[in-house]
Residue frames as qw, qx, qy, qz and C-alpha x, y, z in Angstrom:
[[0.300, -0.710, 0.315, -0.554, 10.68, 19.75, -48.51],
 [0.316, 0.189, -0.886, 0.282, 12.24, 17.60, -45.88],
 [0.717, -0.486, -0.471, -0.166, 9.90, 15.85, -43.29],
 [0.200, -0.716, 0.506, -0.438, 10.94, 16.78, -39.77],
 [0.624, -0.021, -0.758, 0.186, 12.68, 13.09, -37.95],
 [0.733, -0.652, 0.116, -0.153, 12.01, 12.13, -34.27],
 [0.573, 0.437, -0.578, 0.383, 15.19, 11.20, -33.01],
 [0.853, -0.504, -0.130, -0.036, 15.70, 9.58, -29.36],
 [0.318, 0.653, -0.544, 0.421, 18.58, 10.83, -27.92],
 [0.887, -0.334, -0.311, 0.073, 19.35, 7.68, -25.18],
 [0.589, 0.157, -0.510, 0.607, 21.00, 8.40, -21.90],
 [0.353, -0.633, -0.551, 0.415, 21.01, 9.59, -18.52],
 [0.353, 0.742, 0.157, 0.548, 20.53, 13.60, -19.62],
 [0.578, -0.641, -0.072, 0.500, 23.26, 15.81, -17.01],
 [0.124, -0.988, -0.090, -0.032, 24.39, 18.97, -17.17],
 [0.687, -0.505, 0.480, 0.206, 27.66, 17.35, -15.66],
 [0.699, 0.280, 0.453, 0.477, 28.25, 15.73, -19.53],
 [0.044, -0.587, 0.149, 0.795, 29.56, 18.10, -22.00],
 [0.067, 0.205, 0.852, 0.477, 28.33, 16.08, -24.76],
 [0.015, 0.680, 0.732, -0.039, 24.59, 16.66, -23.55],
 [0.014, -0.785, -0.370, 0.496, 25.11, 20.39, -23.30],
 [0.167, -0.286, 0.566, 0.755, 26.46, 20.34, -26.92],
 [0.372, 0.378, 0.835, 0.146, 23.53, 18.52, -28.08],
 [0.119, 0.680, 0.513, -0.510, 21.08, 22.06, -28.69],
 [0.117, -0.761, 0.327, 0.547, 23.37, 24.05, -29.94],
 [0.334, -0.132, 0.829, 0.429, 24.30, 21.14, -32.60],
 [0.358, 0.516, 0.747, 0.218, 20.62, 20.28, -33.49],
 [0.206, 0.842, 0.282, -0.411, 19.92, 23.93, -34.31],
 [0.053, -0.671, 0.503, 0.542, 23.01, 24.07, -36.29],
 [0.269, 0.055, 0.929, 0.250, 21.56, 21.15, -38.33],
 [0.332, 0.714, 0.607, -0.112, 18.34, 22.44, -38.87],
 [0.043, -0.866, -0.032, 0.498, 20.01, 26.11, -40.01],
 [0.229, -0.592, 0.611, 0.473, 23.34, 25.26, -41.60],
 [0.101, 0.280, -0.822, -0.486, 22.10, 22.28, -43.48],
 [0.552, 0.007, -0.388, -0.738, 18.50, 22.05, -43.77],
 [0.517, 0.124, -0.835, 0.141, 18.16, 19.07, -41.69],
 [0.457, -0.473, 0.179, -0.732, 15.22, 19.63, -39.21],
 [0.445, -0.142, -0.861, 0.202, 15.30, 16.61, -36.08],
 [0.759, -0.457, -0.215, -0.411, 12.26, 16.19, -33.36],
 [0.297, 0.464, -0.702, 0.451, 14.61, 15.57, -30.49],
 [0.827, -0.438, -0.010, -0.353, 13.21, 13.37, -27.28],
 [0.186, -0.637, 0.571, -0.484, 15.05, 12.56, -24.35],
 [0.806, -0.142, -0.514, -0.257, 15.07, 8.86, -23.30],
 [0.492, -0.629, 0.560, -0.220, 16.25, 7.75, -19.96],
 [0.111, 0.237, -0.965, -0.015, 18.38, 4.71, -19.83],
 [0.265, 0.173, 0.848, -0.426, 15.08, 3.25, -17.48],
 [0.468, 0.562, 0.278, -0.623, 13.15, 4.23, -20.30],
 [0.068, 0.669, -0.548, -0.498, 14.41, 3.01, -22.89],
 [0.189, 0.148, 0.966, 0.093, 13.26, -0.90, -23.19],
 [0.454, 0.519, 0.505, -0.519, 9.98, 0.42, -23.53],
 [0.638, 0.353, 0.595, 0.337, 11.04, 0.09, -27.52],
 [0.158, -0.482, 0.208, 0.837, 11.98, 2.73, -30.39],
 [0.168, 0.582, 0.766, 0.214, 8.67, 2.67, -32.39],
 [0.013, 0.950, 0.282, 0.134, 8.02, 6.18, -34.11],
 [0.372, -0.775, 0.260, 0.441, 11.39, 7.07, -34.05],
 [0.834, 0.545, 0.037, 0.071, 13.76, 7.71, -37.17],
 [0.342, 0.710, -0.456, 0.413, 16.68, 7.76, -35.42],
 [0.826, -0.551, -0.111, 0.047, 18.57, 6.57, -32.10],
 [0.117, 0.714, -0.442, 0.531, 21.73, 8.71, -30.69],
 [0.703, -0.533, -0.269, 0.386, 23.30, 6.22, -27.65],
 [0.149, 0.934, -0.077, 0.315, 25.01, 9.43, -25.79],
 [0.472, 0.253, -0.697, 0.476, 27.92, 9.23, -23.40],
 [0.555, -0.541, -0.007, -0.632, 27.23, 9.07, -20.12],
 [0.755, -0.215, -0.619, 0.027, 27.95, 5.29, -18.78],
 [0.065, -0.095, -0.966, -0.232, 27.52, 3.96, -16.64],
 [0.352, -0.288, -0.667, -0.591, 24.16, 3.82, -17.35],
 [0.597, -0.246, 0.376, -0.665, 21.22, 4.01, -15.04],
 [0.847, 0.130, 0.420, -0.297, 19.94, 0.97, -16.88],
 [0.168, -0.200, 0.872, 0.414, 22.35, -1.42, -18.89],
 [0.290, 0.413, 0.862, 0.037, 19.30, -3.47, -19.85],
 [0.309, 0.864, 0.333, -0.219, 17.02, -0.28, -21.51],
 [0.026, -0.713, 0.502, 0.489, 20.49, 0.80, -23.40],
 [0.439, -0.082, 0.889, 0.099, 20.75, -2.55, -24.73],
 [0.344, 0.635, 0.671, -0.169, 17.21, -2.79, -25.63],
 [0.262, 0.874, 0.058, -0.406, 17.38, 0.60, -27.57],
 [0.134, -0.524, 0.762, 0.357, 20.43, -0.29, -29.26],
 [0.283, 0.081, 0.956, 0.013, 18.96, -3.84, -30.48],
 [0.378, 0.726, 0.448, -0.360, 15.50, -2.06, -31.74],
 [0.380, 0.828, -0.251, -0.326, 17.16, 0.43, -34.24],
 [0.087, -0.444, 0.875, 0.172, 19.88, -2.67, -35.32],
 [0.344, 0.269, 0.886, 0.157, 16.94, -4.99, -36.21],
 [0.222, 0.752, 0.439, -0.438, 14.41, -2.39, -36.87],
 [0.530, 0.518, 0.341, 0.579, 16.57, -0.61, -39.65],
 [0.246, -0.940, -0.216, 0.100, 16.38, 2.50, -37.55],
 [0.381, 0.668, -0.294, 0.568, 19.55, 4.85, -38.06],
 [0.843, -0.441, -0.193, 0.241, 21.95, 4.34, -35.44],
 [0.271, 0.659, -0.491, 0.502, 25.15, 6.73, -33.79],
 [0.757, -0.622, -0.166, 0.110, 26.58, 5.62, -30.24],
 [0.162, 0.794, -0.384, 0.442, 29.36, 8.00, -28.54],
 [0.227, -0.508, 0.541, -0.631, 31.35, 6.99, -26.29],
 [0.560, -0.032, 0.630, -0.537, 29.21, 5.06, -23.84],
 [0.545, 0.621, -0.060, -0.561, 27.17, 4.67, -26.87],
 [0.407, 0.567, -0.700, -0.150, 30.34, 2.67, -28.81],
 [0.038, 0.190, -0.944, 0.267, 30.92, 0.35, -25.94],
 [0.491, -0.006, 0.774, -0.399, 27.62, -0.84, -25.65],
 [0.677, 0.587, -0.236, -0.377, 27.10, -1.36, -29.32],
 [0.242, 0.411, -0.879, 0.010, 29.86, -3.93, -29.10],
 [0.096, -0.210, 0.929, -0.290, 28.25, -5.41, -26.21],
 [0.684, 0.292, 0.408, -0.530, 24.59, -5.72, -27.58],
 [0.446, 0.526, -0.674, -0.266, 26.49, -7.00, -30.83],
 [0.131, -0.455, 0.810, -0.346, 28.27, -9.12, -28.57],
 [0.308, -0.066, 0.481, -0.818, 25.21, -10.88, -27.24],
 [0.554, 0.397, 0.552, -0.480, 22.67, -11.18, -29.28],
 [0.594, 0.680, -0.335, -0.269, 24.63, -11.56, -32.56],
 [0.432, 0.475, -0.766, 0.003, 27.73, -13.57, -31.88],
 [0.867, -0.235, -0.390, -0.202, 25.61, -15.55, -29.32],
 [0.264, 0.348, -0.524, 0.731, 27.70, -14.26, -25.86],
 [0.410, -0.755, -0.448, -0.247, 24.69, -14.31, -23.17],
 [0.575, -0.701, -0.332, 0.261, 27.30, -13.70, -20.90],
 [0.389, 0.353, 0.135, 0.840, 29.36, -10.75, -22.69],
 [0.402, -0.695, -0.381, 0.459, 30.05, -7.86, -20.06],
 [0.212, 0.741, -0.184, 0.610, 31.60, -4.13, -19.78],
 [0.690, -0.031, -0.547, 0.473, 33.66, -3.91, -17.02],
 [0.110, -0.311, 0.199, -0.923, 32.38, -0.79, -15.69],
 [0.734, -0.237, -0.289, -0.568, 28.78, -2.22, -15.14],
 [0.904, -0.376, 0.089, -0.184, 29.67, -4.89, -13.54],
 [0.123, -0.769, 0.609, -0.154, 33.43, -5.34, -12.27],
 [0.754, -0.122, 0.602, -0.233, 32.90, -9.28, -11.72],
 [0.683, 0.565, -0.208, -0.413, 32.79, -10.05, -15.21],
 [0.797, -0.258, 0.389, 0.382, 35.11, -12.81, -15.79],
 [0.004, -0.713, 0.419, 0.562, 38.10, -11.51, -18.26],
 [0.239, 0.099, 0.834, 0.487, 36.91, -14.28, -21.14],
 [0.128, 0.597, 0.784, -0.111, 33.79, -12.36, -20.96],
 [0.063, -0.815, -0.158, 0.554, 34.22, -8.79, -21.19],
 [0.495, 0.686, 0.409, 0.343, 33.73, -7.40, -24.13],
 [0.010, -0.902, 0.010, -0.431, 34.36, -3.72, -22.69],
 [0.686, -0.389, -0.338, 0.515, 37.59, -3.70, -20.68],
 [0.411, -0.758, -0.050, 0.505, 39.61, -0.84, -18.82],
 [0.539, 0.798, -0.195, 0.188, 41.68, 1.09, -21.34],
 [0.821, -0.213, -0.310, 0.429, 45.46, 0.47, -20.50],
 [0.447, -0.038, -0.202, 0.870, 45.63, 4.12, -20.78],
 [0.088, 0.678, 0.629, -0.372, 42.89, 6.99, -20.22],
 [0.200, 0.552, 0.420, 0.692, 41.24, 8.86, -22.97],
 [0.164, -0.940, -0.289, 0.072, 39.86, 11.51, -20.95],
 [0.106, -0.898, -0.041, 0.425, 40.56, 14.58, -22.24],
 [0.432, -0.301, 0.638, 0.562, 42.71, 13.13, -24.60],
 [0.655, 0.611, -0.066, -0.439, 42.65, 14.40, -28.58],
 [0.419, -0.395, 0.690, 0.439, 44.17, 12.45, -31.23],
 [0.241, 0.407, -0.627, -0.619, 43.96, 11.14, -35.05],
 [0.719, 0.230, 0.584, -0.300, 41.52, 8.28, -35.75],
 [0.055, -0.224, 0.801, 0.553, 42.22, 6.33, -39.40],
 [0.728, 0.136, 0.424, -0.522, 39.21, 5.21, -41.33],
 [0.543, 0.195, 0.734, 0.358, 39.00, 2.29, -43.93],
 [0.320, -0.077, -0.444, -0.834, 38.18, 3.42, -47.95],
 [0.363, -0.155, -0.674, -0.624, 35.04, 2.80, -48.68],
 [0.235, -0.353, -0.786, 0.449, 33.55, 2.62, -44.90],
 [0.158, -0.828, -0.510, -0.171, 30.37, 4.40, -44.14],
 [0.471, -0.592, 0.046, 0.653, 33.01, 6.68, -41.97],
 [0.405, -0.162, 0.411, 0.801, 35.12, 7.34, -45.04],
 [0.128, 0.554, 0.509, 0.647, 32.27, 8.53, -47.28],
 [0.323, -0.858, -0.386, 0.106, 30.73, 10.46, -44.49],
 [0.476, -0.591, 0.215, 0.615, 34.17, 12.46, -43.85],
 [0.639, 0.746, -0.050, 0.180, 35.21, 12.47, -47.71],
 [0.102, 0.766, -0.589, 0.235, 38.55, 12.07, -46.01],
 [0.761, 0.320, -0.544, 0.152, 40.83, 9.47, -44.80],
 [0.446, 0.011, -0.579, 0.682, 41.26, 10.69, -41.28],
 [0.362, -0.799, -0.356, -0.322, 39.33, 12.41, -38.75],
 [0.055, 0.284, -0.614, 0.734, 40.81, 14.45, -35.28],
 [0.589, -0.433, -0.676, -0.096, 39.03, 12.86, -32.50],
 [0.061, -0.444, 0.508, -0.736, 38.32, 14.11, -28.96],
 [0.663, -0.142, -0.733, -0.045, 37.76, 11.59, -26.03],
 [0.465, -0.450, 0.322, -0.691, 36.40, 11.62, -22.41],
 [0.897, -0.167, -0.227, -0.340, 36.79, 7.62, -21.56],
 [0.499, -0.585, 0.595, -0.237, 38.20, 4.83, -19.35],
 [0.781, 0.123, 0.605, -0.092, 36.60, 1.78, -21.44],
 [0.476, 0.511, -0.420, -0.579, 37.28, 0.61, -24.64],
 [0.911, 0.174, -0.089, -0.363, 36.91, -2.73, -26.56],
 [0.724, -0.485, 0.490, -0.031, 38.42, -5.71, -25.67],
 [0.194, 0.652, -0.623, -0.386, 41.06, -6.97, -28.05],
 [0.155, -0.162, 0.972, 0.069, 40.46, -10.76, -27.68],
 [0.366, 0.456, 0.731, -0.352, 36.92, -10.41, -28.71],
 [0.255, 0.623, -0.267, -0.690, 37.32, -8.18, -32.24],
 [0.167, 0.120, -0.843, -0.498, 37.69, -11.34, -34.63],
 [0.088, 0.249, 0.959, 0.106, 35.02, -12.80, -33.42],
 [0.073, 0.657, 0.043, -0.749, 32.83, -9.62, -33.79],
 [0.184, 0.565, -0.454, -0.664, 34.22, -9.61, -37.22],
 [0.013, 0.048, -0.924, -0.378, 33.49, -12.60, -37.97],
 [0.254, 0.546, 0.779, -0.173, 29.43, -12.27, -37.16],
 [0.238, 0.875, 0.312, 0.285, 28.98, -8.90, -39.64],
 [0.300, -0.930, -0.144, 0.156, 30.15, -6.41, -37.75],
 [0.680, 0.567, -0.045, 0.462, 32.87, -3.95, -39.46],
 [0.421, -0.848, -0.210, 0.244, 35.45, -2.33, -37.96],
 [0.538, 0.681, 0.227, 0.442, 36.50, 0.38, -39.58],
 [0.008, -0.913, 0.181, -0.366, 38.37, 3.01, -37.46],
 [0.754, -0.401, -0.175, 0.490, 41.65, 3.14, -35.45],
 [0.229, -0.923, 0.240, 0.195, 43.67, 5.54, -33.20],
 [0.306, 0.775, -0.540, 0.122, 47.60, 6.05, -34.06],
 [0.234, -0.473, 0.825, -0.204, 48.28, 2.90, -31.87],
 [0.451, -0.048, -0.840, -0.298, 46.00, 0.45, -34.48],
 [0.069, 0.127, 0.915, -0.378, 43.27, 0.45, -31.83],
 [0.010, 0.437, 0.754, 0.491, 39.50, 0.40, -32.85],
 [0.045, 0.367, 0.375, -0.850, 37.75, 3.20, -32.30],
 [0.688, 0.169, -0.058, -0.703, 34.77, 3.18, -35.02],
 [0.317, 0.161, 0.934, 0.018, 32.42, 0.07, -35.77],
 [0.539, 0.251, -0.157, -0.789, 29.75, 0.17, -38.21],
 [0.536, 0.149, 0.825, -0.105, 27.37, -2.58, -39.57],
 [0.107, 0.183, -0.768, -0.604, 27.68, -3.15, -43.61],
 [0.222, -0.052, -0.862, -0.454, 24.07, -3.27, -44.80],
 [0.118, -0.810, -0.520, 0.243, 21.82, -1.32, -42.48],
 [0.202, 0.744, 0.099, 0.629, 21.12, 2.30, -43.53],
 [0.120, -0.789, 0.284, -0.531, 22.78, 3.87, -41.04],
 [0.898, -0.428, -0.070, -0.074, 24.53, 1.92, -38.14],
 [0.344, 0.609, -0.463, 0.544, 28.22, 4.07, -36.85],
 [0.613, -0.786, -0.024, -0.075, 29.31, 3.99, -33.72],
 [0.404, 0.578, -0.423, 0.569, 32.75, 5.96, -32.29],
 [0.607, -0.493, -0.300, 0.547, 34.58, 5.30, -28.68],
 [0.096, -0.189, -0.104, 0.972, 35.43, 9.59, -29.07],
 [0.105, 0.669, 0.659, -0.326, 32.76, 11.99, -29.22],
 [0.328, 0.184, 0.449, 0.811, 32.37, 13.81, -32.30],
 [0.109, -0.845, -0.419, -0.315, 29.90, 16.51, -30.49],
 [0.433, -0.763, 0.046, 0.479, 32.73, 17.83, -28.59],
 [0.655, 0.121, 0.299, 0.683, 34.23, 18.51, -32.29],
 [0.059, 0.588, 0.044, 0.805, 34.74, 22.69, -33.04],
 [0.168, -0.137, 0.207, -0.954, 32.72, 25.35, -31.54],
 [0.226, 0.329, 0.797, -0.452, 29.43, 23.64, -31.81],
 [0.469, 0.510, 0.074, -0.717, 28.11, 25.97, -33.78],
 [0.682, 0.439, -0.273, -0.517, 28.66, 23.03, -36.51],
 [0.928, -0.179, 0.319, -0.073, 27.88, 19.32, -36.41],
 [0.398, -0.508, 0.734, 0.212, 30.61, 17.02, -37.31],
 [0.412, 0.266, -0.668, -0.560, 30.01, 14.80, -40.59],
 [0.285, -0.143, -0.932, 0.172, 29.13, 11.50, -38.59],
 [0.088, 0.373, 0.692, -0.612, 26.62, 13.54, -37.19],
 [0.219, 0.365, -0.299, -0.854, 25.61, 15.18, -39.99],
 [0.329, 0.137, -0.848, -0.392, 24.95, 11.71, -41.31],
 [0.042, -0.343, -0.885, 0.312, 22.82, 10.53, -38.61],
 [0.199, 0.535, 0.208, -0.794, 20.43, 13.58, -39.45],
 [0.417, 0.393, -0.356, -0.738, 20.37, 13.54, -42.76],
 [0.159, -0.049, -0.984, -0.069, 19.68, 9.32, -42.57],
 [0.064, 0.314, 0.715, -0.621, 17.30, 9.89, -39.91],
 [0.371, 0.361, -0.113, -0.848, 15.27, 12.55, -42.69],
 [0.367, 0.223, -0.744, -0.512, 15.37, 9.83, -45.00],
 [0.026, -0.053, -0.882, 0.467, 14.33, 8.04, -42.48],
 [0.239, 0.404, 0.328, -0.820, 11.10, 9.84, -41.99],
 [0.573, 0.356, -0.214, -0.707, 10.05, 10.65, -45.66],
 [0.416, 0.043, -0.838, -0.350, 10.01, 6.93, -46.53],
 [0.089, 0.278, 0.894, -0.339, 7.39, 6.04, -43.69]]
């Protein structure tokens, strides 16, 4: 019998998001569809340093910008050393780069241009998009053999997006060059999944693969963060 997972679902929770009011609907369809029972808890952004101890999971949700950069960060950075299964949507993507950024490729001052507009433009990790995803669907490519690709059991994925930000192109090799895999692009060769090679569980997508169907059934990437998140559990 499966162990039931806590999962921390980081972000400012709003009505306003359509992601957050997908979220219920999803976990029930996880617990029904595919046996996959999750302990869901709300984190504020301001709540969120306060560490991810007694969790077997961590969902960054869209939302930015953040109440609290710093308590996103922090969560992020816990479940990335901690071994903790990891998904970040959205919001969720872009600050996965920048807690990468940071505190891997040694960036103290690596921004997101939403947060803080000042950034200098050698710094920003997270710039403007040159064109807006909101609302926008499209095709999303994944590498073989990427934690993506096995999740999917396919080669492609339809994406649906709600963003402004996305990852700064002059900052991807070096990324790549501290671990960090990137393993998805859109139909114009831009990166839209990242994953870390050698933590159980550690995806993160600029689109939001809880806006994918009806709801009434999670998406594979999500599927995977559940069914990690179990595993998660029974081995403590």
């Amino acid at each position: 019998m499966n162990r039931t997972a806590r999962i921390a679902l980081v972000g400012d929770r709003s009505d306003a998001v359509r992601s957050h009011t997908r979220i219920p609907g999803l976990l029930e369809a996880l617990r029904v569809r595919d046996g996959l029972d999750l302990d869901a808890y709300w984190i504020p952004s301001e709540d969120a340093d306060q560490g991810m101890d007694g969790f077997d999971a961590v969902w960054v949700l869209p939302g930015s910008p953040y109440r609290s950069e710093a308590g996103v960060l922090a969560a992020i950075r816990a479940a990335r050393e901690g071994g903790v299964p990891f998904l970040g949507t959205c919001g969720g993507f872009q600050h996965a780069l920048l807690e990468f950024a940071r505190n891997v490729c040694a960036m103290p001052h690596a921004g997101h241009a939403e947060n803080d507009p000042d950034t200098a433009d050698g710094n920003a990790v997270v710039v403007p998009l040159s064109c807006s995803l909101v609302g926008h669907e499209g095709t999303v490519e994944v590498a073989p053999g990427s934690l993506a690709a096995r999740l999917l059991g396919a080669a492609r994925t339809q994406a649906r997006y709600h963003c402004d930000y996305g990852p700064n192109p002059d900052h991807l090799d070096t990324l790549r060059a501290h671990g960090l895999a990137l393993t998805g692009t859109d139909e114009s060769g831009d990166i839209r999944i990242a994953e870390l090679p050698g933590h159980p569980f550690f995806l993160a997508t600029l689109f939001q693969p809880e806006l994918d169907g009806d709801g009434s059934r999670a998406h594979p990437l999500i599927t995977g963060l559940a069914a990690a998140a179990v595993a998660h559990a029974g081995a403590g």
